[in-house]
Structures are given as C-alpha cells and as structure tokens.
C-alpha positions, 0 to 999 in steps of 0.5 A, a space after each residue: 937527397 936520398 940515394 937508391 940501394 943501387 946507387 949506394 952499392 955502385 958508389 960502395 962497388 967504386 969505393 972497395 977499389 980504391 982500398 988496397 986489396 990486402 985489405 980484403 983478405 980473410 974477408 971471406 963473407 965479402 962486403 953486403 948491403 942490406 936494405 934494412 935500417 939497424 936503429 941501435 935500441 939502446 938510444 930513444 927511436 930515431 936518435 941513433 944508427 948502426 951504419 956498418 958493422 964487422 962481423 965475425 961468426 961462424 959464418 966467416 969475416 964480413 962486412 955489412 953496411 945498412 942502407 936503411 940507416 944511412 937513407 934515415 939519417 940523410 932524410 933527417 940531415 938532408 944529406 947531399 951526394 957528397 955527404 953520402 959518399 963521405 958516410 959511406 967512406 968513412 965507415 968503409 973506412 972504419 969497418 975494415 979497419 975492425 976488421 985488419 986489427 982483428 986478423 991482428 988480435 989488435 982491438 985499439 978500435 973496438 975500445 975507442 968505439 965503446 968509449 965514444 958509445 959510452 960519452 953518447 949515452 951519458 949524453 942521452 942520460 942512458 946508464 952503461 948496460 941499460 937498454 
C-alpha cells in the first residue's frame, strides 16, 4: 500500500503532537516533507534510502522527511498502514533525538548511525569512503 504525500503529512501533523513540545524548541526550520526520493548514492540503485535527516546550516535546525523514499521502500516491502505509521515514527523519533543531543553538544546518535552505515557497507562490499 502506498500512502499519498497528503496522507503521510497528516499522519506526520498527528505524530508531532504526541511528541513533547520542548522538543521542538530551537527547531526553528520546522519539520518538512519533501516529495522526493533521497537514494543514498554510496549503496547499488535502490538498495538504500535516506528517510529523514536533521539539518543543521545556515539556514537554522530542521528536519526533513523524504516521502519518496519511504513510497519505494513500502512499494518494494509491501508495506501496510501500520508499517507506514511505524517508519515514520521511528524515524521522527530518530530525528529529533539528533537534533535534542545537538542542542546538547552530545553526538552519541550520530556515532552509532556511522557505525551501523559502516556494518551495511561491509555487507555490500563498499570500502569506507568509497562512493
């Protein structure tokens, strides 16, 4: 099942109130949903996605989530509702946990997700640093 981008951003609009709002504070780019697909290029064409990512430019602190990632990934899993709700969730989840150790000069997060990218590439055969 493939949920709309308007579905996703009501299920996402529902989600960010059940989250505490001193989480939100200093987010001050908000929380975005993109239409696009973001395959992460170091991995073969369709093997791996970026479903969310906390950003921190010139621009402020934000969050934005990938729609088109997530509708791949539910296309290729054949994902259900709950699937969906559960993905989205757990990478809110994950996002803002970036971005509350950031605030505190605390990276714990960003370790243990260049770990695990680390383990996914040795397992696709993909020396560290290669494309």
């Amino acid at each position: 099942m493939i949920l709309t981008i308007d579905e996703v951003e009501e299920v996402l609009d529902r989600m960010a109130e059940r989250f505490p709002p001193a989480l939100f504070e200093g987010l001050n780019g908000g929380v975005d949903l993109l239409e696009e697909a973001l395959p992460d290029r170091q991995f073969p064409e369709g093997e791996m996605y970026i479903l969310g990512e906390y950003c921190e430019d010139a621009l402020g602190r934000y969050i934005n989530f990938y729609y088109g990632s997530f509708a791949a990934l539910a296309e290729r899993e054949g994902w259900d509702r709950e699937t969906w709700e559960a993905e989205l969730w757990t990478t809110f989840s994950h996002e803002l946990t970036h971005h509350m150790e950031a605030r505190g000069g605390v990276h714990v997060l960003d370790d243990r997700d260049a770990e695990e990218l680390a383990q996914w590439r040795r397992a696709y055969g993909i020396q560290d640093g290669a494309p």
